[in-house]
C-alpha positions as CSV (number, residue, x, y, z in Angstrom):
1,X,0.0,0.0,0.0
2,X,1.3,3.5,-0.8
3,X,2.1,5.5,2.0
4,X,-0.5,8.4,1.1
5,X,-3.0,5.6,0.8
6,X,-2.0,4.3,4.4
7,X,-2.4,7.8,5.7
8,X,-5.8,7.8,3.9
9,X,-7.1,4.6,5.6
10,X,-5.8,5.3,8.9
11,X,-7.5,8.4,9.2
12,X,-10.7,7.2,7.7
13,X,-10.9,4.5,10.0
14,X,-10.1,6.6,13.3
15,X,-12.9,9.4,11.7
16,X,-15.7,6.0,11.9
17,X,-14.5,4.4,14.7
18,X,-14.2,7.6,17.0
19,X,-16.7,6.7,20.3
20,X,-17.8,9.0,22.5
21,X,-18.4,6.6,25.6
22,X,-18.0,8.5,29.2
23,X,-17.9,11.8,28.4
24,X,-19.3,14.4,30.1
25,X,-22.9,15.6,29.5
26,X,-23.0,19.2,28.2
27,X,-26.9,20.8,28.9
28,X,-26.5,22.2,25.3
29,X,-27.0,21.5,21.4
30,X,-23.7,19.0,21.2
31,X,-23.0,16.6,18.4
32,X,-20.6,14.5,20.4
33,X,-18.7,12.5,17.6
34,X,-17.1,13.5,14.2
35,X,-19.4,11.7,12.0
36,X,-22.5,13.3,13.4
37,X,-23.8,15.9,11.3
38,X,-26.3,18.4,10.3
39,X,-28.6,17.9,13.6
40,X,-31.8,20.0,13.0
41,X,-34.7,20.5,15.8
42,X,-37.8,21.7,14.6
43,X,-41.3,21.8,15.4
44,X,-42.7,18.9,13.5
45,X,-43.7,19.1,9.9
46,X,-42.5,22.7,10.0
47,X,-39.2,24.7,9.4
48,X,-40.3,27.0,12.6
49,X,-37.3,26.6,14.6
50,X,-38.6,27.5,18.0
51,X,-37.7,24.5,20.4
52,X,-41.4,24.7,22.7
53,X,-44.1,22.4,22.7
54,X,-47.5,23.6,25.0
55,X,-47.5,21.0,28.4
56,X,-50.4,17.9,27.6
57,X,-50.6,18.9,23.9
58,X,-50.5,16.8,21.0
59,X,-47.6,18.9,19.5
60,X,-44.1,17.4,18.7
61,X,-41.1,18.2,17.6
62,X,-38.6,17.0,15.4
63,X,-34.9,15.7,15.5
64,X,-33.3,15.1,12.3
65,X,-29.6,14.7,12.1
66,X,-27.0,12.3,9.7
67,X,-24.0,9.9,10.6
68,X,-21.4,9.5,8.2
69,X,-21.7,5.7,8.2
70,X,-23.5,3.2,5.3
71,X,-25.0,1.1,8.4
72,X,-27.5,2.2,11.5
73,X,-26.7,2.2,14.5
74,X,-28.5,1.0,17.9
75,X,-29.6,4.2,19.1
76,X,-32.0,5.1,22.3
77,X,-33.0,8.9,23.6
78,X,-34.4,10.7,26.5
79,X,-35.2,13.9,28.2
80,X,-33.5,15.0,31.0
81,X,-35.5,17.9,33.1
82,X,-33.0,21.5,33.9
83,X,-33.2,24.7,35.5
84,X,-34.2,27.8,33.8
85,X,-30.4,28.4,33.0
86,X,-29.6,24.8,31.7
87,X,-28.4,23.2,35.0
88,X,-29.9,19.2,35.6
89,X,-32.5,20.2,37.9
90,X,-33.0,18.3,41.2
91,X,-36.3,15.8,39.8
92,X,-35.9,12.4,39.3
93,X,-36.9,11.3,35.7
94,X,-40.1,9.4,37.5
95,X,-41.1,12.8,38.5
96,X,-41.1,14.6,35.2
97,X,-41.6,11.5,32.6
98,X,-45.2,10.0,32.0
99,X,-44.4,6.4,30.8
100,X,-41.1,5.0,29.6
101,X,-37.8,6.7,31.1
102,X,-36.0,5.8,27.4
103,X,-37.2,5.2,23.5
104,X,-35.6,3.7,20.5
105,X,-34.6,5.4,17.3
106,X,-36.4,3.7,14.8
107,X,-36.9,5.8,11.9
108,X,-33.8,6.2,9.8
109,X,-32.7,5.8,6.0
110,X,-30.1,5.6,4.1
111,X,-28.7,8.4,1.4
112,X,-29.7,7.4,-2.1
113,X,-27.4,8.7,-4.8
114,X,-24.9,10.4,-2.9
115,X,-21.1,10.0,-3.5
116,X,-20.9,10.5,0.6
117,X,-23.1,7.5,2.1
118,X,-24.7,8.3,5.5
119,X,-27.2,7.3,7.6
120,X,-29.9,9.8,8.1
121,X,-32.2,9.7,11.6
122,X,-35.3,11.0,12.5
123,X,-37.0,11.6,16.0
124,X,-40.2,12.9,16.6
125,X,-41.0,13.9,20.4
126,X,-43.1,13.1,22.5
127,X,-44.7,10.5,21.9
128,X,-47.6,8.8,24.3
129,X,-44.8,5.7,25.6
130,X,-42.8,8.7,26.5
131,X,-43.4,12.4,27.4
132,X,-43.1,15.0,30.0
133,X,-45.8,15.6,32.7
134,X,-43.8,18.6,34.0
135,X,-43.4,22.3,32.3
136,X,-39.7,23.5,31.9
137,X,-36.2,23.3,30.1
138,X,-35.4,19.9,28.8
139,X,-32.7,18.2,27.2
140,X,-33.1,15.4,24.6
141,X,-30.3,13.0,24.9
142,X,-29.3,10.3,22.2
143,X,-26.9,7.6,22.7
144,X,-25.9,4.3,21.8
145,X,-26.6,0.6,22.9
146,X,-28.9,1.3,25.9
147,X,-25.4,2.8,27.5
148,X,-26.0,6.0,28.3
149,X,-22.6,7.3,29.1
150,X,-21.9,6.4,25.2
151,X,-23.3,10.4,24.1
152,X,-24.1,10.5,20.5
153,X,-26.2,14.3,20.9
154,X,-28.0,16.2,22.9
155,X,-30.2,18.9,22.1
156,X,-32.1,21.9,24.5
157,X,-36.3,22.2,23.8
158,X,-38.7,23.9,26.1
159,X,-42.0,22.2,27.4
160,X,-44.6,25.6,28.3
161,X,-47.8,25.2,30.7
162,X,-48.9,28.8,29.5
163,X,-50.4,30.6,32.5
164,X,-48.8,34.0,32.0
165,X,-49.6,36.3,29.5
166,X,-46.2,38.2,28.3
167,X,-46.4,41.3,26.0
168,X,-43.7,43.9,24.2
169,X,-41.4,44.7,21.8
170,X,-37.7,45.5,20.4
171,X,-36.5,48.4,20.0
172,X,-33.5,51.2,20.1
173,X,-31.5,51.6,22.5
174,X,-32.6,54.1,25.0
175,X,-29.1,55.1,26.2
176,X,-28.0,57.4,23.2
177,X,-24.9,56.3,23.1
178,X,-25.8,52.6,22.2
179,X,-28.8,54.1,19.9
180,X,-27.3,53.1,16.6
181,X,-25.7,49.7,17.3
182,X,-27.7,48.1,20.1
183,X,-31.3,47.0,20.5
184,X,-33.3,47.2,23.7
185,X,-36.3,44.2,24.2
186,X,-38.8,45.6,26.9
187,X,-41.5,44.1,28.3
188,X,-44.2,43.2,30.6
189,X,-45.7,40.0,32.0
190,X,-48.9,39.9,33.2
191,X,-49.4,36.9,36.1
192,X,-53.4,36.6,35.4
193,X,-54.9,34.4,37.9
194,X,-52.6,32.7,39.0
195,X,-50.8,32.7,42.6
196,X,-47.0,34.0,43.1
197,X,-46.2,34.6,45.9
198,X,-42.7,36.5,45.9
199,X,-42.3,37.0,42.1
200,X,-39.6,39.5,42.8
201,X,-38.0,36.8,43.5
202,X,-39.5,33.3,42.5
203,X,-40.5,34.9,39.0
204,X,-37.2,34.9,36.2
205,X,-36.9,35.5,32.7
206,X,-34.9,34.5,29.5
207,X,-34.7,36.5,26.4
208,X,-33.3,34.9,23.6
209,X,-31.7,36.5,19.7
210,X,-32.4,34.7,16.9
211,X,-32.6,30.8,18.8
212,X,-29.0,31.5,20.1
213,X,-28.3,30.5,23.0
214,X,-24.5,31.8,23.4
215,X,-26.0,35.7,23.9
216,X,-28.8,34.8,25.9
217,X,-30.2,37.1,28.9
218,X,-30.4,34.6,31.8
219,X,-32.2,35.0,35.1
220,X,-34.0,38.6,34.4
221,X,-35.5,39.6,37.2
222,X,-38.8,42.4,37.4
223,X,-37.6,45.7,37.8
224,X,-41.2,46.1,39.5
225,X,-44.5,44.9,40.1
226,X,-47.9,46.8,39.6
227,X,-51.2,44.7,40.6
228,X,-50.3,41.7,38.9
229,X,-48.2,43.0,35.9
230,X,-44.5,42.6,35.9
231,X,-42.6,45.5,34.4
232,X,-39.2,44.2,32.3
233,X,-38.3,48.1,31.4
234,X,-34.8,48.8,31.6
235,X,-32.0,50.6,30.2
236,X,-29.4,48.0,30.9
237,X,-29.6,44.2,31.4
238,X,-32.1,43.8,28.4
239,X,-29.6,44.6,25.9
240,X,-28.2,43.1,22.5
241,X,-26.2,44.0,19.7
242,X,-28.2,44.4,16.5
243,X,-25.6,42.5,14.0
244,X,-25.9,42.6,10.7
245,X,-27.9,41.3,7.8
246,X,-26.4,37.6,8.1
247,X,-24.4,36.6,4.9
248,X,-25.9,33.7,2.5
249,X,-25.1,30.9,-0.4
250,X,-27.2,28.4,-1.7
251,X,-25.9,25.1,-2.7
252,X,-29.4,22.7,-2.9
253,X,-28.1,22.8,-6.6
254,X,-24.6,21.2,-7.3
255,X,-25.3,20.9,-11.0
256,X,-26.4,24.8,-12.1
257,X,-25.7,28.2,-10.9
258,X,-26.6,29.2,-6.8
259,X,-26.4,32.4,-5.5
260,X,-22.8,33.7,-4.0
261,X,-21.3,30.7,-5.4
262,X,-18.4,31.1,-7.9
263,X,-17.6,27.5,-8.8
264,X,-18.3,23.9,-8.4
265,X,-16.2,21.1,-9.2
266,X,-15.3,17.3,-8.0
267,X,-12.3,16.2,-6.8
268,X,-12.5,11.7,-6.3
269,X,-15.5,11.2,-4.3
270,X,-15.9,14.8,-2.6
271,X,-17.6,17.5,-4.1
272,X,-16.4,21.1,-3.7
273,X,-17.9,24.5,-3.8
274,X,-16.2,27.6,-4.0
275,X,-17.7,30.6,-2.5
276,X,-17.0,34.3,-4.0
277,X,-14.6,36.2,-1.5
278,X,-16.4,37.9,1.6
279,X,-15.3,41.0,2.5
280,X,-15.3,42.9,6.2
281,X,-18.6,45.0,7.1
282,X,-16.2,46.7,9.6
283,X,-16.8,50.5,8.5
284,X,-19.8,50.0,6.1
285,X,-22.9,51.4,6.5
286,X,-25.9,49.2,7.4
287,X,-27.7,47.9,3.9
288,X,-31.6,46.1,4.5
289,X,-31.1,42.3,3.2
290,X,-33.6,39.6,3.4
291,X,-32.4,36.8,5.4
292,X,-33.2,33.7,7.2
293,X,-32.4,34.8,10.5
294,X,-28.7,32.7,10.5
295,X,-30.6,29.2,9.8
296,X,-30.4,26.6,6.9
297,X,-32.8,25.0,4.8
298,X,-31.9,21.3,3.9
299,X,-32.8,20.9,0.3
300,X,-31.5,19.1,-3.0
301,X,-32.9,20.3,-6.4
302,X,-31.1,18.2,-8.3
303,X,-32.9,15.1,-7.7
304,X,-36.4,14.3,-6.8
305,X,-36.9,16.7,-3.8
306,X,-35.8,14.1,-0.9
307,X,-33.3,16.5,0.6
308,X,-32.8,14.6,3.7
309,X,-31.4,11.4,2.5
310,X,-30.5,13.0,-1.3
311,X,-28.7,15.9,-0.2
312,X,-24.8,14.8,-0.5
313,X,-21.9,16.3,1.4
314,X,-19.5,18.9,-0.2
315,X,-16.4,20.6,1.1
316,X,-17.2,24.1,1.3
317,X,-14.6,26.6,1.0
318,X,-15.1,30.5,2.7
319,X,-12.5,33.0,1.8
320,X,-12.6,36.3,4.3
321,X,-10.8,39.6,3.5
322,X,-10.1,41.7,6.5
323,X,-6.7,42.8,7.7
324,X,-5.1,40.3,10.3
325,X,-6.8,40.6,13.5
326,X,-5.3,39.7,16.5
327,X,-8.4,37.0,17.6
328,X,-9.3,33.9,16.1
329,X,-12.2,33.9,13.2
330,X,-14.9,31.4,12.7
331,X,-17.8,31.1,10.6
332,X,-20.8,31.1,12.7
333,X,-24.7,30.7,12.6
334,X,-27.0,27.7,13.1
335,X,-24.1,25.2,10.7
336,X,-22.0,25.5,13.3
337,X,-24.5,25.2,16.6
338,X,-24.1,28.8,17.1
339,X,-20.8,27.9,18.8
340,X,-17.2,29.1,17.9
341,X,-16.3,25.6,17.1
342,X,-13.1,24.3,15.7
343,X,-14.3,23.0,12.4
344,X,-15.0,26.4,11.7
345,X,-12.3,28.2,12.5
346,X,-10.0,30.1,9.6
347,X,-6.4,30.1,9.2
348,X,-4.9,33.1,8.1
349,X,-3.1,33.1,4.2
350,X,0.1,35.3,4.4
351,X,0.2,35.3,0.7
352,X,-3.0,36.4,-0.1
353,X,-4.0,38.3,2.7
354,X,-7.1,36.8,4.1
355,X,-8.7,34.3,6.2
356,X,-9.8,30.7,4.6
357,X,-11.6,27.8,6.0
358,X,-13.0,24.8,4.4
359,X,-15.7,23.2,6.0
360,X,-17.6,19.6,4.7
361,X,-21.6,20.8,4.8
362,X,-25.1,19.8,3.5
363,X,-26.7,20.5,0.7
364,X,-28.7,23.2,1.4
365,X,-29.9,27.3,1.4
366,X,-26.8,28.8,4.1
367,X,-26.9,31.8,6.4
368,X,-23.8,32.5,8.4
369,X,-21.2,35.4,10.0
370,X,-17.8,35.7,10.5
371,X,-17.1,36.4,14.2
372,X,-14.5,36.6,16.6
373,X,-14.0,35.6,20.2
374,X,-14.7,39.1,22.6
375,X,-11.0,40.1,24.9
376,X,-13.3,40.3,28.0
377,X,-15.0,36.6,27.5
378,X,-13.3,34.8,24.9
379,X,-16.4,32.6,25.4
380,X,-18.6,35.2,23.6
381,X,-18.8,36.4,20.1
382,X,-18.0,39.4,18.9
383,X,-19.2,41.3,15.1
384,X,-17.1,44.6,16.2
385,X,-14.2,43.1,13.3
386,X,-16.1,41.3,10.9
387,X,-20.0,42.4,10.4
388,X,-20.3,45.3,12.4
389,X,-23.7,46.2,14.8
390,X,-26.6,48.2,13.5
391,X,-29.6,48.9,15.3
392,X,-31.7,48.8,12.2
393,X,-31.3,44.7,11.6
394,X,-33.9,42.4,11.4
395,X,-33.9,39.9,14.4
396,X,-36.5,37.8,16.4
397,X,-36.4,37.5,19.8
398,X,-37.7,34.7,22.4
399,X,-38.8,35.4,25.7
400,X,-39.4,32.6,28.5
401,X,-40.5,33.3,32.1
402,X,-39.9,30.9,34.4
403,X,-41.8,30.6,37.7
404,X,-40.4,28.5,41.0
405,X,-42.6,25.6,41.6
406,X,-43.4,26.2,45.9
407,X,-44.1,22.3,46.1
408,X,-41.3,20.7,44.0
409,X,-38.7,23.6,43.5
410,X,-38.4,23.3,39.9
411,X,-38.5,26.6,37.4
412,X,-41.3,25.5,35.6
413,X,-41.7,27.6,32.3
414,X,-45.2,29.8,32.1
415,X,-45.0,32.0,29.2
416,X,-43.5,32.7,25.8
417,X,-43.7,35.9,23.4
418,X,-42.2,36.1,20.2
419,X,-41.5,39.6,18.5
420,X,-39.2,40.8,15.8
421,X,-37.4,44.1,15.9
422,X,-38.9,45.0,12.6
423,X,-42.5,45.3,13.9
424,X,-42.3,48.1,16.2
């Protein structure tokens, strides 16, 4: 055997036999192994992304994700109950489950007419051998051979028993100085009925920017109570950085033309797609796109319309212009979890003067940023470098409130509201 071949084969076969047995849990969207891809949650038979079903409902959601493998494997999944700031909360699973503690995945299929093969997977939650009986922040756990220490994915959705009734809107900045760049989501929560008896204190909120969870406002408390309405206006605290119009390409077509794509081509087995050069928002001025909000749409035109098990696998290859920054850069949006994650990270090309990355992706419609770690939490993202922050964006926001159960000290979830900071 050739020693490039060799190389070949020994790092395809530590790629498909990588396990992820005994690591630890992360209360967060994780695809725990290399050969897990493209995990989706959606409400079912919808592309609405907002992870929350209504408590004793007959809605579901739906897990979708792929594995880089031409056999299935012997999955199971469950839900595990947290706080309202994705801690494991103190119930045992008999306290918040209704049925079976565990379910088999039984709906998969495999890719048809793909060079890459896979194994695509399908779960659709809760069913009646398995759901919650308690409102709150859940995680959905899948992993392999009834072992659960062996973490294939987990992935956050909310379960709401909707007793509150929570109204308002983004807007501005009221501080002038933050005017132009920041946007201010105020609001009120009106407690109805029902019986709280220190919501100064029991009584929390989450906002939430475009389903990310890496900006999330955590733990919001009122800033005052009148009757039974709970008033969220402040200057500070409720605060988020309006972005930019997220960038986008489209490959659900490998064969023809796609928008911001400048070539196609196949190398062996592995499709590649070159995107036309990005360049730095840094000092431009805001300019009104439509967009998707920083999510995907899993699609193949080419065949007959079965994106999920059709779509084939392409290295994708980002070129971004900027002057060298002194912080890491990563392509960022729903492909990559909404997490700086090291698949995305770009490597700096001293001869041409930019950043590059190729990453292997999905057929599908893309929506994404270039960001960089902030200096004072490197844990954050920042657009100051790379897209810039404009008041005038487009963005949806989430709110939650949460409410402390007095008999089982649990934050069960009471409310949601959804506005957009383009309807003010």
């Amino acid at each position: 055997m050739k020693k490039y071949q060799l190389l070949t084969f020994c790092i395809t076969f530590t790629f498909f036999t990588l396990r992820s047995a005994n690591v630890p849990i992360q209360y967060n969207n994780v695809q725990y192994e290399p050969a897990i891809k493209t995990a989706v949650l959606t409400q079912y038979n919808s592309y609405e992304r907002f992870p929350a079903i209504d408590l004793n409902s007959s809605q579901q959601l739906e897990l979708i994700f792929d594995e880089l493998k031409s056999e299935n494997d012997n999955y199971q999944y469950t839900f595990i109950h947290c706080s309202s700031n994705w801690e494991l909360s103190a119930l045992r699973p008999n306290e918040y489950l209704a049925g079976s503690f565990f379910e088999n995945v039984t709906n998969y299929h495999f890719s048809s007419t793909t060079f890459q093969v896979y194994t695509h997977y399908s779960i659709v939650f809760p069913t009646p051998e398995m759901k919650p009986k308690l409102s709150g922040n859940y995680i959905l756990k899948v992993y392999r051979n009834f072992d659960e220490t062996d973490i294939v994915l987990t992935h956050r959705f909310m379960v709401v028993d909707d007793k509150f009734m929570i109204s308002g809107g983004a807007n501005s900045a009221t501080n002038p100085a933050q005017r132009f760049t920041t946007q201010e989501i105020d609001f009120s929560v009106d407690l109805g009925d029902n019986i709280v008896p220190n919501p100064l204190i029991d009584v929390k909120s989450t906002i939430m920017q475009n389903l990310r969870w890496d900006n999330a406002i955590f733990d919001l408390k009122p800033r005052f109570i009148n009757g039974k309405k709970l008033d969220y206006n402040y200057e500070e605290g409720n605060l988020f950085g309006g972005g930019n119009e997220f960038r986008y390409f489209d490959i659900r077509s490998l064969r023809f033309l796609s928008f911001n794509v400048r070539r196609k081509y196949q190398e062996g087995n592995m499709k590649h797609v070159l995107l036309y050069s990005d360049n730095t928002k840094m000092n431009l001025p805001y300019l009104q796109t439509i967009d998707f909000n920083g999510k995907r749409v899993i699609d193949n035109r080419d065949g007959s319309l079965k994106g999920d098990i059709e779509g084939d696998y392409c290295s994708v290859h980002f070129t971004f212009i900027s002057d060298k920054l002194d912080k890491d850069v990563y392509i960022f949006g729903e492909l990559s979890d909404w997490q700086m994650r090291d698949e995305f990270k770009m490597e700096w090309n001293e001869n041409f003067n930019q950043y590059e990355a190729t990453v292997v992706l999905k057929q599908a419609y893309y929506n994404y940023y270039y960001v960089t770690p902030q200096k004072e939490d490197p844990t954050k993202i920042d657009l100051t470098f790379t897209e810039n922050n404009f008041s005038n964006t487009e963005n949806d926001y989430y709110i939650m409130t949460y409410n402390k159960n007095p008999f089982m000290q649990y934050d069960e979830l009471l409310g949601t509201f959804h506005c957009n900071s383009r309807l003010r």
